[in-house]
N, C-alpha and C positions, 0 to 999 in steps of 0.2 A: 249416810249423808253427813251424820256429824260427827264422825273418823273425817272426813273426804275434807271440812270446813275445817277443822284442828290443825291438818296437816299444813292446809291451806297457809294456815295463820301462821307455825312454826318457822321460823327464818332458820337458813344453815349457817352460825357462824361461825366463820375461821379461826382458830387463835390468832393471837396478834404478837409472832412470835420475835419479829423484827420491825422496829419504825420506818418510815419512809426516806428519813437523811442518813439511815444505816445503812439500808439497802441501798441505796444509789452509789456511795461510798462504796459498798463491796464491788459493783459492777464495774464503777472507775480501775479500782484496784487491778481487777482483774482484768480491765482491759491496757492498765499502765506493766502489768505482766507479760503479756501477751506482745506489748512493743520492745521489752528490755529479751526478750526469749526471741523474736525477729534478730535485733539485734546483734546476740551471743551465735545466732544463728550464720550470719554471713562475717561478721566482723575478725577481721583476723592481726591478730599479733606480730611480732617481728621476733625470730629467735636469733640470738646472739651467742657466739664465739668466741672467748679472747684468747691470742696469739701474743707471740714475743716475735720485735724485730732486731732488725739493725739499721744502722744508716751505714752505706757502703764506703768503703774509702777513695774508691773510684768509679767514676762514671758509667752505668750501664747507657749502653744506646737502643734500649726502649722506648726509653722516652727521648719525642725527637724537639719536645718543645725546650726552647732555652730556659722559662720562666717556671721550670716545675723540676722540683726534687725526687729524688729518687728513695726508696726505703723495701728494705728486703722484710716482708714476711713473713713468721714459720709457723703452721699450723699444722694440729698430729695428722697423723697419715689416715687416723679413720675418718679424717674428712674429706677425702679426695675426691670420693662423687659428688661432694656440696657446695667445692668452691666453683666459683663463676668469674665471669670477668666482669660482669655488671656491678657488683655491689661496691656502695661509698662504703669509707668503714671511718671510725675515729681512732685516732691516733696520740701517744701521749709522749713524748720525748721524757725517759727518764720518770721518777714517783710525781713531780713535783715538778716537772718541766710545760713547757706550753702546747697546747694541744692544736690540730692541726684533721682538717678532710681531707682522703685519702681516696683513691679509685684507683680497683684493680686494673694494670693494663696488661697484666700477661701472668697467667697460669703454668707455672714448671711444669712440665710431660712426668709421671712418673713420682716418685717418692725415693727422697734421696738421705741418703745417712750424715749425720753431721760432720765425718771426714771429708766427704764430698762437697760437701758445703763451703767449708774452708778454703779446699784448695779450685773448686769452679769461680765460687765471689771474691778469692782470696780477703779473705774475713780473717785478722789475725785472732789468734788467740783469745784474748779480750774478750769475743764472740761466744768461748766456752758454754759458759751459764745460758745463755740465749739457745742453741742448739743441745740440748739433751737429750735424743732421741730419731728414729724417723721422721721426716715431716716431709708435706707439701711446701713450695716455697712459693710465694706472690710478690709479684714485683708490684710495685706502689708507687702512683706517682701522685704529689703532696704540693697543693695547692693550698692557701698563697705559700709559694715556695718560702724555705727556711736557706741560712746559707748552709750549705753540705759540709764546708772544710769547716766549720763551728763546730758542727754535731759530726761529724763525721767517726764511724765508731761506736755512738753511741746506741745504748739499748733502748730500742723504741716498744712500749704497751700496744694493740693494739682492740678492737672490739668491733668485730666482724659480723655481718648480716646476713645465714646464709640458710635465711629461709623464713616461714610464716608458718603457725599456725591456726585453726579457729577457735573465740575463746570457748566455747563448750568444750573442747577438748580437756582442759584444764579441770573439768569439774569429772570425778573418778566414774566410770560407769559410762559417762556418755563421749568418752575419747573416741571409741568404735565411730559416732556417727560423722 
């Protein structure tokens, strides 16, 4: 009976191995985790491409609007299944020239050699350095238009959008998911 009254008396206590503004803190924590991990989870990024163009010397009749400029293109040939005709892209007339939004309106068939190039857009020479290679070519039409015979010739930068991914991918290990 006084085993049974001792125990009785005995209280079980806990260490007190965390306070109670710590503990609430780590739960926050871990549930401000769990919203940035949702997040990384659907949020997806924009992959970019940059290309070399030109501005043609003569008018393509792609573009049937008066008020929009024309601008050829070249991006490598291993991108051919990735361009589209949706994507705006930005555009830089020259290092240090004025920059300008672009939308593709028509995807070349095919992958064409920079001799081809020349003599399909007749692009003189000039053009050289701008085609070095295979490429796709995209025709570009360039709102708010620039005047053509200005730049005409000229080597246009471009930085192209042709495609998204999720940020998790980025973190090494978890690309797969």
């Amino acid at each position: 009976a006084l085993q049974q009254y001792i125990q009785k008396q005995e209280k079980h206590v806990l260490p007190r191995l965390v306070s109670p503004p710590t503990f609430i803190f780590y739960w926050a924590l871990l549930g401000f985790l769990f919203i940035i991990c949702c997040f990384a989870w659907w949020e997806e990024i924009p992959i970019y491409v940059t290309g070399s163009g030109i501005v043609p010397e003569h008018g393509l009749s792609v573009t049937s609007k008066p008020n929009e400029a024309t601008v050829l293109v070249f991006l490598p040939a291993n991108l051919s299944s990735r361009a589209r005709v949706e994507p705006s892209m930005q555009l830089q007339i020259g290092i240090t020239g004025p920059t300008f939004t672009g939308r593709v309106k028509k995807v070349e068939p095919g992958i064409i050699s920079p001799a081809e190039v020349y003599t399909r857009y007749q692009i003189g020479r000039s053009g050289a350095q701008v085609i070095t290679q295979p490429s796709i070519v995209l025709i570009v039409g360039v709102r708010p238009p620039f005047s053509s015979h200005v730049y005409a010739g000229s080597i246009v930068h471009a930085r192209v959008q042709i495609g998204s991914r999720r940020v998790l991918s980025l973190l090494s290990g978890l690309d797969g998911l």
